[in-house]
C-alpha positions in Angstrom: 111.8 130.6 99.4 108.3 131.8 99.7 106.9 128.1 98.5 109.3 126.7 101.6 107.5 129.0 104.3 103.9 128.4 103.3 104.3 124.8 103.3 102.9 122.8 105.7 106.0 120.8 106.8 107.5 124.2 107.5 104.4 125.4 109.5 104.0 121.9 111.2 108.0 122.3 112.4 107.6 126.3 112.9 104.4 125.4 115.3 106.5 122.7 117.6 109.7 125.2 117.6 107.1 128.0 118.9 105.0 125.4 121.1 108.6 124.2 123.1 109.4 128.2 123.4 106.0 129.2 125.1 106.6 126.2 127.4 109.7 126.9 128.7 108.6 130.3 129.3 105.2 129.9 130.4 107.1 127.0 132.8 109.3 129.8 134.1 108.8 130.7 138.1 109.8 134.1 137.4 106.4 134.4 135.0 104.1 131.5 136.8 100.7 134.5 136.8 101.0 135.2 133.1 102.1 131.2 132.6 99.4 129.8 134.0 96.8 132.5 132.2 98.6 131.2 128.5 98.3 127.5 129.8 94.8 128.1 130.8 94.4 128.8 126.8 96.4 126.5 125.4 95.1 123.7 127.1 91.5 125.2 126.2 92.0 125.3 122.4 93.9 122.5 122.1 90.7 120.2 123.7 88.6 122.4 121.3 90.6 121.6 117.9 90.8 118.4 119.0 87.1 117.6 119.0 87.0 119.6 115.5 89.8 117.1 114.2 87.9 113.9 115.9 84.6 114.8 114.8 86.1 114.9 110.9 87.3 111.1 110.7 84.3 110.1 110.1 83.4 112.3 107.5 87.1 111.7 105.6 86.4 107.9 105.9 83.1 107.6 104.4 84.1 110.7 101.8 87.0 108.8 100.7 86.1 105.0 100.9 82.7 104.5 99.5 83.6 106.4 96.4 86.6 104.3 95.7 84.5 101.1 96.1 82.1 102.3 93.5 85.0 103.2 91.0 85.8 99.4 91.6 82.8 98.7 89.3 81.6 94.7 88.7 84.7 93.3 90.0 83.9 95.5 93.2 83.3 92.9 95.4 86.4 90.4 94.8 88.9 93.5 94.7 87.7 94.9 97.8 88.5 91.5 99.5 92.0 90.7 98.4 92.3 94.6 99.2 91.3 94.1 102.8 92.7 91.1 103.4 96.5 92.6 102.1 95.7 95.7 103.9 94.9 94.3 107.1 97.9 91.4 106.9 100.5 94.1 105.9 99.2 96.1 109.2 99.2 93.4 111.3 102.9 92.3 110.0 103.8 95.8 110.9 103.2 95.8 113.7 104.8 92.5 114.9 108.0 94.1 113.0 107.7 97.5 115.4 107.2 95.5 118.4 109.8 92.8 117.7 112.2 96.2 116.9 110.5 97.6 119.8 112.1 94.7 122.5 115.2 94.8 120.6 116.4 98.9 120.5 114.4 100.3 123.1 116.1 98.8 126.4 119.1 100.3 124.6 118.1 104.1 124.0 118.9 104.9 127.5 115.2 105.9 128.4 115.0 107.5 131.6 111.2 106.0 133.2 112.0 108.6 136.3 109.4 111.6 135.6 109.3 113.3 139.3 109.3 117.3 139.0 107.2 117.5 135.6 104.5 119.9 136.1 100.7 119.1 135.5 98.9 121.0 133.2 95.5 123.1 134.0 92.5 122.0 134.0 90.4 122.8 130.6 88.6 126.0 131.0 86.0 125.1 128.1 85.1 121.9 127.5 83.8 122.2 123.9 82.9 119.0 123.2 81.7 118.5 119.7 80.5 114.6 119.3 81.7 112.3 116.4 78.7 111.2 114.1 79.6 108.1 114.8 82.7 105.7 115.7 85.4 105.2 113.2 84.7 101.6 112.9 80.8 102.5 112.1 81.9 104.9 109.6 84.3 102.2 107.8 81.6 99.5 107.5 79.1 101.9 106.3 81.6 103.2 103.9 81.8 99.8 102.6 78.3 98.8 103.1 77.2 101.4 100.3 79.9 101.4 98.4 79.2 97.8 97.4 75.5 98.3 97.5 75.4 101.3 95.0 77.8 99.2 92.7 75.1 96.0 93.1 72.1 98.0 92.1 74.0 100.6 89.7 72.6 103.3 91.4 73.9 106.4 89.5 72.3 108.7 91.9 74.0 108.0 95.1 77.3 106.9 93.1 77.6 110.6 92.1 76.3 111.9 95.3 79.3 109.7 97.0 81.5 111.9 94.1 80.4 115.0 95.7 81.0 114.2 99.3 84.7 113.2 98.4 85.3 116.1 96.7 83.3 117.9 99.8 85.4 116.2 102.3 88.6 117.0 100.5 87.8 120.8 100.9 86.7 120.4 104.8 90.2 118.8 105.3 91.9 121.3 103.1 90.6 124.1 104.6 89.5 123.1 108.4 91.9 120.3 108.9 95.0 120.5 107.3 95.6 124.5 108.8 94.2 123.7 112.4 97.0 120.9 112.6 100.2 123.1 113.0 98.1 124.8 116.0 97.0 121.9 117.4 100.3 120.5 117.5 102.1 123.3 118.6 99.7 123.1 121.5 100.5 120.2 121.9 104.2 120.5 122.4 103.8 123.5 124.3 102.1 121.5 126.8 104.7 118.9 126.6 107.4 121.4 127.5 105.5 122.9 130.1 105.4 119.6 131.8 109.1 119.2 131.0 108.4 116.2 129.5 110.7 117.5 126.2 113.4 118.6 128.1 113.9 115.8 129.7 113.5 113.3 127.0 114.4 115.3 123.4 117.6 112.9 122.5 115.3 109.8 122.8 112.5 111.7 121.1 115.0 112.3 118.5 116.3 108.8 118.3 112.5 107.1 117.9 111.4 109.7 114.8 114.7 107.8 112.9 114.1 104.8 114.2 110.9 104.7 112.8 111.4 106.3 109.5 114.2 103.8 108.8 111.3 101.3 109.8 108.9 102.5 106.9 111.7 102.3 104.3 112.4 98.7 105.6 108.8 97.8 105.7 107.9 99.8 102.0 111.3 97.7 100.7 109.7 94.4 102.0 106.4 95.0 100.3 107.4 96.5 96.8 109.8 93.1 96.8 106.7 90.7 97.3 104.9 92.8 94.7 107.4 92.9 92.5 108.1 88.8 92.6 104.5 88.5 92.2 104.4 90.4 89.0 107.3 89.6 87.7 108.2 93.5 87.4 111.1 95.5 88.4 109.4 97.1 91.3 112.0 100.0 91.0 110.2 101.3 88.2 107.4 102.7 90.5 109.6 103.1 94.2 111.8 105.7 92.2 109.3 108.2 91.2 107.6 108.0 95.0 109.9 110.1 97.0 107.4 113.5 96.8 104.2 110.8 97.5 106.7 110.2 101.0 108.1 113.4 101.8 104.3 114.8 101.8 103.2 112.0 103.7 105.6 112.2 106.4 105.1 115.9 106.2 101.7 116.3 106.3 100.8 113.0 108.4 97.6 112.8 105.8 96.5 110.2 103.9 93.7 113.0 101.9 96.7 115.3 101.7 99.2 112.9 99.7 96.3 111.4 97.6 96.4 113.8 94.2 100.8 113.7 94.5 101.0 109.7 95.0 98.4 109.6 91.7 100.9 111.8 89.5 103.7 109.5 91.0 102.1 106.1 89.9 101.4 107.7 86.8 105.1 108.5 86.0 105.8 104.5 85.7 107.3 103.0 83.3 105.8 100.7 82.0 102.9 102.2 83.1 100.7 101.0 85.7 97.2 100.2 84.9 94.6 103.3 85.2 92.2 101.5 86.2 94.0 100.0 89.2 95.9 103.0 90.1 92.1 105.6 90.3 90.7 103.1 92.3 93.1 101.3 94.1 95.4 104.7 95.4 92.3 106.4 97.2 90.8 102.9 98.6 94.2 101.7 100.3 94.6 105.5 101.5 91.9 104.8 104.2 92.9 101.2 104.4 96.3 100.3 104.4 97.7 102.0 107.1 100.6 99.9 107.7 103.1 103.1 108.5 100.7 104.4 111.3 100.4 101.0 112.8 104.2 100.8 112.5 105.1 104.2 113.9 102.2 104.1 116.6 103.0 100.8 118.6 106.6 101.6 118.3 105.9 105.1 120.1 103.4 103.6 122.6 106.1 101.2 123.4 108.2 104.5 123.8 106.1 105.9 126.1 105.3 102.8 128.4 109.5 102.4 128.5 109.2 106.4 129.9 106.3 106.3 131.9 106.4 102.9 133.9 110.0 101.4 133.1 
């Protein structure tokens, strides 16, 4: 019981439970002096931690990505093509699939586009504003930039230097990350229900979040059958022992976070899976294929646009 309440799924559901609560109170007339004093903070901190969580993309990107290349070795540069090129073609098949679902089930989820009488948050008392080091697509090709230089030139120096960093990254998201998120998104829903917005549209919030896990399953069944016809393999071998790799991914909503589970998962194959491909390739396509974000984002959006302009 005590491993339940200090996980973060339970945190990350306990903070949006909390988050609704304060916004329906804070929304109350009855209690408008002390709601708009609590608004006035949660709209504060929530800007604030979500600079902090902006300004770490960067880092997680580099920390993670360059490493992998350089565990990639001589064959570096050919694996980290036919890894972009599957990564970026499963992402943009996912997203076709979301937005073909999209045109098909949303006109029939009964979305209401009317949002007259939702209230409008306060203005942000304290604009922390704490700048990225650079954009995320900056960050990406100089991930890959010196990745594939420092396996050209062998250079030991900055391959274990990229070493540290990951393992320096992993701690910033371990201990600054990962526990900021269940306050930022309680925030976040408490702003929503202050507006009203979850009152008014909780079924069809309800209805998209099953929607769109029923998507990934589709979507993860369609891609384990190409592998597995490519291969020649019974791709159930490795799908059965992934179901903790999910549940922490869908949980945590972090790539960083499910990394060490979805390596002791591939490892559990049998036959097994090659080392080799499974070190390098889980952490590289962890910050590269990101079909399931693509997938649940555009289906949201999509969502939203149906609620907000009809």
């Amino acid at each position: 019981m005590k491993k339940i309440f200090s996980s973060l799924p339970f945190k990350l559901l306990l903070g949006v439970v909390i988050g609704i609560l304060v916004g329906q109170l804070a929304g109350e007339e009855s209690m408008k002096t002390v709601g708009d004093a609590v608004m006035n903070v949660v709209v504060t901190v929530k800007f604030i931690l979500s600079e902090l969580i902006n300004f770490c993309v960067p880092l997680i990107i580099i920390g993670f990505i360059a490493p992998s290349i350089t565990r990639l070795g001589r064959n570096a540069s050919r694996m980290l093509g036919v890894a972009l090129f599957c990564a970026y073609a499963s992402a943009i098949l996912a997203a076709l699939f979301s937005m073909t679902a999209g045109y098909v089930l949303i006109p029939h989820l009964s979305i209401v586009s009317e949002v007259d009488g939702l209230k409008e948050l306060p203005e942000v008392v304290f604009q922390l504003e704490i700048p990225e080091i650079m954009s995320v697509m900056s960050a990406l090709v100089l991930s890959v930039l010196v990745g594939l230089a420092a396996t050209w030139t062998k250079a030991e120096v900055t391959t274990k230097f990229l070493e540290e960093f990951q393992k320096i990254v992993l701690e910033i998201v371990t201990r600054v990350v990962i526990p900021v998120l269940p306050v930022f998104i309680g925030f976040t829903f408490c702003g929503l229900s202050y507006e009203g917005t979850i009152t008014k549209q909780l079924p069809v919030f309800i209805k998209i979040v099953l929607i769109v896990i029923v998507g990934h399953y589709i979507w993860m069944a369609v891609l384990y059958a190409v592998a597995g016809l490519y291969s020649g393999s019974n791709p159930l071998a490795v799908v059965k022992n992934y179901g903790p790799a999910y549940i922490t991914a869908i949980g945590t909503m972090s790539s960083a976070a499910t990394l060490a589970v979805a390596l002791r998962c591939a490892k559990k194959s049998e036959p097994p899976l090659r080392d080799d491909m499974v070190d390098f390739g889980i952490p590289l396509f962890a910050n590269i294929h990101l079909c399931g974000s693509v997938l649940t984002e555009v289906f949201f959006v999509m969502t939203v646009s149906q609620i907000l302009y009809g």
